[in-house]
DRENKOLSE-575659 format. One record per residue (C-alpha): residue number from 1; x, y, z. Coordinates in nm, 4 decimals. Each point is the difference from the previous one (the first is absolute). Layout:
+-----+----------+----------+----------+
!   k !       px !       py !       pz !
+-----+----------+----------+----------+
! NUM !        X !        Y !        Z !
...
+-----+----------+----------+----------+
This chain:
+-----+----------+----------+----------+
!   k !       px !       py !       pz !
+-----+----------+----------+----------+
!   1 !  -1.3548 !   1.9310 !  -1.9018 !
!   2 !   0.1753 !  -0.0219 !   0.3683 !
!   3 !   0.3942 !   0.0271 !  -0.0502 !
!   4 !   0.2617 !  -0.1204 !   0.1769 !
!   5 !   0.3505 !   0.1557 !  -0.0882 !
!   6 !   0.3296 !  -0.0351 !   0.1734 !
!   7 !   0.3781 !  -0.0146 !  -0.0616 !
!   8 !   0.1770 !  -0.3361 !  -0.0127 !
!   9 !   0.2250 !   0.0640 !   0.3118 !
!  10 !   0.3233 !  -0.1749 !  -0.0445 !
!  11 !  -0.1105 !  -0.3209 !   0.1553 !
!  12 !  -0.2267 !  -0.0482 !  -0.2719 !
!  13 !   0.2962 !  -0.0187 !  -0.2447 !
!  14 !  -0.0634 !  -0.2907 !  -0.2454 !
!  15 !  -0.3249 !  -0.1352 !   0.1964 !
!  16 !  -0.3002 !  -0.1200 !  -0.1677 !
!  17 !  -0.2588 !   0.2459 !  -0.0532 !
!  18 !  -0.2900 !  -0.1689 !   0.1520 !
!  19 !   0.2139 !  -0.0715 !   0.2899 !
!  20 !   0.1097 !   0.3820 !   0.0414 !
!  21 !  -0.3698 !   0.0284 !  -0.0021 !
!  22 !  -0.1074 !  -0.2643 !   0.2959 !
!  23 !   0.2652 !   0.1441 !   0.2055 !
!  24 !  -0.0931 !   0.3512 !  -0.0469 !
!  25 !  -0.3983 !   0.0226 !  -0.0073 !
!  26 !  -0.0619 !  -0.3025 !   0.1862 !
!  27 !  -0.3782 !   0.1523 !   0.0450 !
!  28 !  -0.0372 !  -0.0893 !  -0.3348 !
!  29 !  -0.1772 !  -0.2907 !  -0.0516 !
!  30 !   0.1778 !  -0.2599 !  -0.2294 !
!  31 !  -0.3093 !  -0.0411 !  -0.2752 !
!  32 !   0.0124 !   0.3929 !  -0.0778 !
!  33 !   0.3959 !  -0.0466 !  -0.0207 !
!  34 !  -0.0475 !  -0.2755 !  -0.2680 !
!  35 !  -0.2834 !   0.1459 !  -0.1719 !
!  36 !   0.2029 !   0.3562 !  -0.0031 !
!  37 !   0.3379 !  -0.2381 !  -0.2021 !
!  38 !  -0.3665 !  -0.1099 !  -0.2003 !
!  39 !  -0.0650 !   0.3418 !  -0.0938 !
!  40 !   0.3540 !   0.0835 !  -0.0546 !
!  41 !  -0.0352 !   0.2845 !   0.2781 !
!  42 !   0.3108 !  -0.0403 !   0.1624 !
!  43 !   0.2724 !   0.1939 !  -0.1386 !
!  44 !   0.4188 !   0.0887 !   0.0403 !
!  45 !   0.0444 !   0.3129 !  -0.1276 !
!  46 !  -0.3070 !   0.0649 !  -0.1814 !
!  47 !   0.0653 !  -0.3544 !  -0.2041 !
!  48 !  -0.2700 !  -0.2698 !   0.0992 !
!  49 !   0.1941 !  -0.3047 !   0.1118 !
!  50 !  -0.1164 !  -0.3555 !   0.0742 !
!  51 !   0.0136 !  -0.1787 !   0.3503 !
!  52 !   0.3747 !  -0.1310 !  -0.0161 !
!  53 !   0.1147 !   0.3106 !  -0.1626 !
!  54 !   0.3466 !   0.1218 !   0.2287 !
!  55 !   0.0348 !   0.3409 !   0.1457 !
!  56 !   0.2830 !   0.2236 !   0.0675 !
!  57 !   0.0540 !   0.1978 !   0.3098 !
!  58 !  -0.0710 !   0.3455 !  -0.1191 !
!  59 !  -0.3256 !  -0.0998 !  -0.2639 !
!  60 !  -0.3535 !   0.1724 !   0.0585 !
!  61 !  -0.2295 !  -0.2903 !   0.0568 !
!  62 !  -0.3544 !   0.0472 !  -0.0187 !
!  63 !  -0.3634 !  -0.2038 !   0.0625 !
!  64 !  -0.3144 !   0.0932 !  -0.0853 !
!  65 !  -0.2691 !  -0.1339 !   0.1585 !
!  66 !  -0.4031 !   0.0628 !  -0.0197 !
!  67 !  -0.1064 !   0.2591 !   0.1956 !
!  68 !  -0.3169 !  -0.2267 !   0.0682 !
!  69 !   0.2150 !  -0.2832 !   0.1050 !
!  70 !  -0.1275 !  -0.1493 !   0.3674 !
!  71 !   0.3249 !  -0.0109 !   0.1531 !
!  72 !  -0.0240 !  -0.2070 !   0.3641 !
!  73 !   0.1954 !   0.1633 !   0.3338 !
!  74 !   0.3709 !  -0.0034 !   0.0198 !
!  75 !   0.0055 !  -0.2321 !   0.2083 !
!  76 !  -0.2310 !  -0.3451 !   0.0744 !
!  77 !  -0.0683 !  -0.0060 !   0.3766 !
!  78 !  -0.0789 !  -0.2849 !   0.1289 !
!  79 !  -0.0303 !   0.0875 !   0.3552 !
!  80 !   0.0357 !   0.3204 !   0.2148 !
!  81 !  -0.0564 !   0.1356 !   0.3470 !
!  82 !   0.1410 !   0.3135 !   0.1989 !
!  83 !   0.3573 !  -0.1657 !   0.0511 !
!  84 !   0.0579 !  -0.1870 !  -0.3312 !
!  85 !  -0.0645 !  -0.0383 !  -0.3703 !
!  86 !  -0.0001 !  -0.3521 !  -0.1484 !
!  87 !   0.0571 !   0.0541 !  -0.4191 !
!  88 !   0.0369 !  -0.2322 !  -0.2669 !
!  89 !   0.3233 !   0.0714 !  -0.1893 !
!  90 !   0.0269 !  -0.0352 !  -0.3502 !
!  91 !   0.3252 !  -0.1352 !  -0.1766 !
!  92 !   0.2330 !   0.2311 !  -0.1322 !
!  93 !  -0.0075 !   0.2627 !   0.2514 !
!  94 !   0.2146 !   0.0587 !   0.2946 !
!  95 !  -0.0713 !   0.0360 !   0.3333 !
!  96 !   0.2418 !   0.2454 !   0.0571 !
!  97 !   0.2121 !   0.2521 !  -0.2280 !
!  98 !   0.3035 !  -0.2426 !  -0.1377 !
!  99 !   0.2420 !   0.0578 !  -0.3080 !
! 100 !  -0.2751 !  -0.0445 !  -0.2427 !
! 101 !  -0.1890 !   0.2911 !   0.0978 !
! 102 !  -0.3739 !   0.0157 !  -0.0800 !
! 103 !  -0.2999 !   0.0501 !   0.2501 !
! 104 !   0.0060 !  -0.2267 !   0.2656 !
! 105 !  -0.2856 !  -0.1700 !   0.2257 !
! 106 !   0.0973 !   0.2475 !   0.2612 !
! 107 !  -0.0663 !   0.3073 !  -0.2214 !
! 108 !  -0.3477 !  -0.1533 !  -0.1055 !
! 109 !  -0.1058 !  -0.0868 !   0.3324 !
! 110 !   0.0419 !   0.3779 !   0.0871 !
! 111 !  -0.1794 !   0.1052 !  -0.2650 !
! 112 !  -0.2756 !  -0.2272 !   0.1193 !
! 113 !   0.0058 !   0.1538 !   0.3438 !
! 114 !  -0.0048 !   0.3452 !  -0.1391 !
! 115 !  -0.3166 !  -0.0710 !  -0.1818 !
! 116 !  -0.2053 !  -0.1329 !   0.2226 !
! 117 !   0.1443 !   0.2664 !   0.2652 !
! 118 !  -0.2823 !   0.2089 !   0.1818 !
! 119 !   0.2229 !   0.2608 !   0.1511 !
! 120 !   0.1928 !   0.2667 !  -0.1930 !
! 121 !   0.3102 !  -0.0531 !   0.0975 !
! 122 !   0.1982 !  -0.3105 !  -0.1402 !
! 123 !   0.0015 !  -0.3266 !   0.1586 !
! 124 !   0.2605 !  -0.1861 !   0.1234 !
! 125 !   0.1428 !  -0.2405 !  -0.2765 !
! 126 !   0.0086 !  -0.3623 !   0.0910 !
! 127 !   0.2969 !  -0.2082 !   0.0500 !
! 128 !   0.0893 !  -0.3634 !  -0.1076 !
! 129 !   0.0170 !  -0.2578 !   0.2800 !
! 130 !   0.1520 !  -0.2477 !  -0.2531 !
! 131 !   0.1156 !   0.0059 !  -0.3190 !
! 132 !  -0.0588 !  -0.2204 !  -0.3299 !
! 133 !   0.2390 !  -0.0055 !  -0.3455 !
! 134 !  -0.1145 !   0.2669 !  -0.2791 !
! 135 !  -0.1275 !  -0.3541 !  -0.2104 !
! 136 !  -0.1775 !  -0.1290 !   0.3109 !
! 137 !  -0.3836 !   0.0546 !   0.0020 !
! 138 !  -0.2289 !  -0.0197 !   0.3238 !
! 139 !  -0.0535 !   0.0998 !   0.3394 !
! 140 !   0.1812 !   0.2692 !   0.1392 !
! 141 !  -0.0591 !   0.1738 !   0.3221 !
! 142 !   0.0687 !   0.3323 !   0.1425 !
! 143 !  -0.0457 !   0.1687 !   0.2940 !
! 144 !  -0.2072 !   0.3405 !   0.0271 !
! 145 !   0.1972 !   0.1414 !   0.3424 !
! 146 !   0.3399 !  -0.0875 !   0.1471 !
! 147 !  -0.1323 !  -0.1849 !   0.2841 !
! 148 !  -0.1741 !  -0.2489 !  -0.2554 !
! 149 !   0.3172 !  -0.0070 !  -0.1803 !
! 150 !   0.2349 !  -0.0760 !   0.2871 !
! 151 !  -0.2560 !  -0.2311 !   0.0805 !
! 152 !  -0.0109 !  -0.1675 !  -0.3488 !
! 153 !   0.3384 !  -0.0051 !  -0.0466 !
! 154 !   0.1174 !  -0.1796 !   0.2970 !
! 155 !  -0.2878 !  -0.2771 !  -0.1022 !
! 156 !   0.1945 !  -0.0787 !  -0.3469 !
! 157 !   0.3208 !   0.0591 !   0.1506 !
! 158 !  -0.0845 !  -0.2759 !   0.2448 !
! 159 !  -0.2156 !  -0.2232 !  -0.2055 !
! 160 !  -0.3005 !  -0.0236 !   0.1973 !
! 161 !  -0.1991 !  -0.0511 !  -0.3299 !
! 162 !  -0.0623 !  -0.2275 !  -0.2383 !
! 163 !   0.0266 !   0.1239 !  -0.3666 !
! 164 !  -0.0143 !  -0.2253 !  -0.3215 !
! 165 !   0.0244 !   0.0656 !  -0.3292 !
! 166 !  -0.0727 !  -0.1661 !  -0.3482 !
! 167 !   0.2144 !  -0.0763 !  -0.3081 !
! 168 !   0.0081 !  -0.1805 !  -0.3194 !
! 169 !   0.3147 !  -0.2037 !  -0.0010 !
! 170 !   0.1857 !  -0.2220 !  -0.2439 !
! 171 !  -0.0214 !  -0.3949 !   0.0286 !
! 172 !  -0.1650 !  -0.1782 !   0.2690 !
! 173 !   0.1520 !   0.0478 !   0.3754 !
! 174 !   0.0412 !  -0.3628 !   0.1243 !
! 175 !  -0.0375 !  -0.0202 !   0.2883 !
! 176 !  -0.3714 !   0.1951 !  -0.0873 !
! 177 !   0.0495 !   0.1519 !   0.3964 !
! 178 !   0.2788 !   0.1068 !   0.1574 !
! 179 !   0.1682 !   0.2109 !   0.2791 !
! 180 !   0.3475 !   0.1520 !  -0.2010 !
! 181 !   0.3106 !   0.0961 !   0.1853 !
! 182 !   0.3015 !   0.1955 !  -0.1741 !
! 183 !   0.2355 !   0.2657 !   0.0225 !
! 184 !  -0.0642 !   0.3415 !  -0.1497 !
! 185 !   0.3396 !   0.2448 !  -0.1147 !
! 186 !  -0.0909 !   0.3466 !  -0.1244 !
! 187 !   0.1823 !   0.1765 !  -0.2434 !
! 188 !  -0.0924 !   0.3428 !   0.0285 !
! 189 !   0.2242 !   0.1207 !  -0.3174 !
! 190 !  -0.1994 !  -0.2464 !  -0.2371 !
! 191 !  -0.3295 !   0.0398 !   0.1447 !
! 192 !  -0.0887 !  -0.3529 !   0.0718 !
! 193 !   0.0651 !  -0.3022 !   0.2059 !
! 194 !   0.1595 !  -0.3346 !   0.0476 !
! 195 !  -0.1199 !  -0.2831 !   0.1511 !
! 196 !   0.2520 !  -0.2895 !   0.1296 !
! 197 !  -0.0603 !  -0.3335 !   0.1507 !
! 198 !   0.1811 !   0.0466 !   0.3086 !
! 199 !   0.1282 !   0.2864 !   0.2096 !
! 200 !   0.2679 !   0.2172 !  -0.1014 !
! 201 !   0.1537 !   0.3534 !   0.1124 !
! 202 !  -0.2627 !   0.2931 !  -0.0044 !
! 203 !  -0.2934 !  -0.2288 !  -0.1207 !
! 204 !  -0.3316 !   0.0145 !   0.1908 !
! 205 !  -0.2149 !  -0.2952 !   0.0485 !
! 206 !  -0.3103 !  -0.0065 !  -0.1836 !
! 207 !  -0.3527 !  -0.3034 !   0.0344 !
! 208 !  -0.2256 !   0.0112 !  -0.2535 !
! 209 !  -0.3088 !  -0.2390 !  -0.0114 !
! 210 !  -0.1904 !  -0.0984 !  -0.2915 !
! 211 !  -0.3044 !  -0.2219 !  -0.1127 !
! 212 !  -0.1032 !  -0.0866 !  -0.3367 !
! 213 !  -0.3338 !   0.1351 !  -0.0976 !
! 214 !   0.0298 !  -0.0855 !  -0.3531 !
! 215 !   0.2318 !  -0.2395 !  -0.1475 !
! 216 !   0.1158 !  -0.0217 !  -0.3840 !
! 217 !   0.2634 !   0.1698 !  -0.2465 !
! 218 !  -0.0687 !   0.2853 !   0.1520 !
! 219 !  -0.1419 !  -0.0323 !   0.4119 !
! 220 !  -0.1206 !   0.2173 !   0.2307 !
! 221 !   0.0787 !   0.0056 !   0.3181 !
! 222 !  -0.0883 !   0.1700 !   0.3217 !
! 223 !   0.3053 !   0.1152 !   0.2330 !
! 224 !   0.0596 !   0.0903 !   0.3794 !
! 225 !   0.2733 !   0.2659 !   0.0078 !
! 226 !   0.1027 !  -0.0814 !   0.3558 !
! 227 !   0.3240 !   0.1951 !  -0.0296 !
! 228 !   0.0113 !   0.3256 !  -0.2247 !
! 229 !   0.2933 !   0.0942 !  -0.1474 !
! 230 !   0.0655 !   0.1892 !  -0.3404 !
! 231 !  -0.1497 !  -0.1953 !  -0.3137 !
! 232 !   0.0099 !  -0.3077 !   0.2384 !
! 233 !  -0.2604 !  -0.2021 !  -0.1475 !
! 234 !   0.0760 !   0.0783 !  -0.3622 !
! 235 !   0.3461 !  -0.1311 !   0.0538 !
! 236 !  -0.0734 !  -0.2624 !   0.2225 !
! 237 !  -0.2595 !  -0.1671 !  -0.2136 !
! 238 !   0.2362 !   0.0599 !  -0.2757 !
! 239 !   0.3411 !  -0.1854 !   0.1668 !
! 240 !  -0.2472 !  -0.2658 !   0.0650 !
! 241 !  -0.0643 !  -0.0814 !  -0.3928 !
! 242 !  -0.3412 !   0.2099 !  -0.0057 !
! 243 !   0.0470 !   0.3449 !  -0.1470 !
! 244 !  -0.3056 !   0.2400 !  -0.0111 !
! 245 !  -0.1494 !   0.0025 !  -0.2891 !
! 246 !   0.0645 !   0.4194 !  -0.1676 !
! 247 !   0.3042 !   0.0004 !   0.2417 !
! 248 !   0.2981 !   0.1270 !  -0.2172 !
! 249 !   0.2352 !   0.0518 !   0.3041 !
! 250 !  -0.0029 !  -0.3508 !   0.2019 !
! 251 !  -0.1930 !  -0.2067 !  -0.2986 !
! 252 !   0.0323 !  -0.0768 !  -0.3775 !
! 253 !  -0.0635 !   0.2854 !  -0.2358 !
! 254 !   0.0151 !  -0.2079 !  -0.3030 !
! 255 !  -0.2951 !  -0.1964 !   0.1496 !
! 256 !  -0.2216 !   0.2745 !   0.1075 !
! 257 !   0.0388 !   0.1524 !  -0.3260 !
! 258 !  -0.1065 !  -0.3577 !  -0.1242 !
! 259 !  -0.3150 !   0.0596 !   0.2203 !
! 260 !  -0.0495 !   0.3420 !  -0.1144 !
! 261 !  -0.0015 !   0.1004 !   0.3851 !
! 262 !   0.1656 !   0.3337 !   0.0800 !
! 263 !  -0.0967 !   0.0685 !   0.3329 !
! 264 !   0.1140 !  -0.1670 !   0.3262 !
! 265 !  -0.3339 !  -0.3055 !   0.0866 !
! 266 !   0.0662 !   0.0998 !   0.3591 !
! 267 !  -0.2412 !   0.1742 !   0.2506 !
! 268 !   0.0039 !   0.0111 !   0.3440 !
! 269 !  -0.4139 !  -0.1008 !   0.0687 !
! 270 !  -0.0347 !  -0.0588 !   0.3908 !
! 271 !   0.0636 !   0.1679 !   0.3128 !
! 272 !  -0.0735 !  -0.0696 !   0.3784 !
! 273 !   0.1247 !   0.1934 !   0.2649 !
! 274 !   0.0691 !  -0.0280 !   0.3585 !
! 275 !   0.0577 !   0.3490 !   0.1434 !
! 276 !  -0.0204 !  -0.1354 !   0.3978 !
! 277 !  -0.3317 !   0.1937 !   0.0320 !
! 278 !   0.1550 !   0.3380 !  -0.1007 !
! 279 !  -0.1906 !   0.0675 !  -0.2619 !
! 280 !  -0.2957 !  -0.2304 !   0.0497 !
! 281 !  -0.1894 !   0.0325 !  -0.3322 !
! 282 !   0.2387 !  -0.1512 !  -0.1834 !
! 283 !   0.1074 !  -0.2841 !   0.2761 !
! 284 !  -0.0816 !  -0.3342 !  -0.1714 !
! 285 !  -0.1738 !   0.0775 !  -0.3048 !
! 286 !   0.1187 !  -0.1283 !  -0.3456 !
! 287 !  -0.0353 !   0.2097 !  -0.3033 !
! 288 !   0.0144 !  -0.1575 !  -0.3180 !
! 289 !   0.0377 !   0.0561 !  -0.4127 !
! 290 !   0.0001 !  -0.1337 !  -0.2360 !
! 291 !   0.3154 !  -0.0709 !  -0.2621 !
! 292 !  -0.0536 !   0.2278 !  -0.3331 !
! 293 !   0.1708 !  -0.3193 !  -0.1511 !
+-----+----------+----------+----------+
């Protein structure tokens, strides 16, 4: 058997198990995770322990795995040149290091440049051009150089791009299309957002579009981010009577428990850039997913 070990740091204090687990070995794929709770091979302090088992900050937690398990890269690429890498994030894993700790998207796509690295010495690790929320799957870009990243970064802060995304929302949106305009307030302390109706002191405006694809209990809709501000979308969709379904921030945790959904139906599954002819191979064309959802 292939083990896993590690120390529950003290962010972990109190977190589910097979939570500590997706944030910490996010390599792993999630059918050896559940068949490993199957096997009872997951263990806190030498006890086996099932999936929603808590741990404590201090506890030895450990994973076995088969050593003839066919474990997929680190990362999913879904597109890559000499100036950028185009991956497909998974949910539950941060972009970059926050309070939760755990390995982020950053750290795995370095470890994917490492292996696939002809010279001896190290290469450079790529940066984020954009970010996406730790329960926010799909695409995420970075730049291999700091030309491509100045480049890159300029694009998003501008908005010459169009990105959408998909999400499984409560209710039915009526209108089924629409163009959204509201104000956005940040409260750093609390780690989320408020959206208002109208303006008010230090709140930014946000415009979020939407169109139904699906329509019942539960739709699913496709939206234009055309401004991007912290969890904009999530609370947006949410002041305007639609909460994402597995949202326990901005929705209804009573109802996603109802649903038995736990993670966030959100993914971010289009991008088209417009880089002005600076980096020409990726002026114009769309890349696509689609939602794991």
């Amino acid at each position: 058997m292939e083990l896993k070990q590690m120390t529950v740091p003290p962010q972990g204090e109190d977190e589910r198990v097979d939570r500590l687990i997706r944030r910490y070995y996010p390599e792993v794929p999630e059918y050896l995770v559940r068949a490993a709770f199957s096997r009872r091979d997951v263990k806190l302090d030498g006890k086996r322990v099932a999936k929603d088992a808590r741990a404590r900050a201090g506890q030895e937690l450990r994973l076995y795995l088969p050593e003839s398990a066919d474990q997929p890269d680190m990362v999913e690429v879904v597109y890559e040149d000499a100036d950028v890498l185009l991956v497909n994030k998974p949910a539950g894993i941060s972009v970059e290091p926050d309070g939760k700790g755990g390995v982020t998207l950053t750290e795995l796509c370095a470890r994917y440049e490492a292996k696939r690295a002809s010279a001896p010495e190290a290469p450079a690790a790529p940066a984020a051009c954009h970010r996406l929320d730790n329960q926010t799957s799909g695409l995420c870009l970075f730049a291999r150089n700091p030309a491509a990243l100045e480049i890159l970064q300029q694009v998003f802060r501008e908005r010459t791009l169009e990105k959408y995304y998909e999400c499984r929302v409560r209710g039915i949106p009526k209108p089924p299309e629409a163009e959204c305009t509201a104000w956005l307030t940040k409260d750093a302390a609390a780690g989320r957002v408020f959206v208002g109706d109208r303006p008010r002191e230090g709140a930014r405006k946000i415009i979020t579009a939407y169109e139904t694809l699906e329509a019942g209990p539960i739709s699913r809709l496709r939206v234009h981010l055309i401004t991007g501000r912290t969890h904009q979308i999530r609370a947006h969709l949410s002041a305007l009577g639609h909460p994402i379904l597995g949202d326990d921030v901005y929705g209804d945790r009573m109802w996603n428990r109802r649903e038995k959904v736990r993670a966030l139906q959100l993914c971010a599954v289009s991008l088209k850039l417009d880089t002005g002819g600076r980096l020409p191979a990726l002026d114009g064309r769309l890349f696509e997913i689609k939602a794991p959802f």
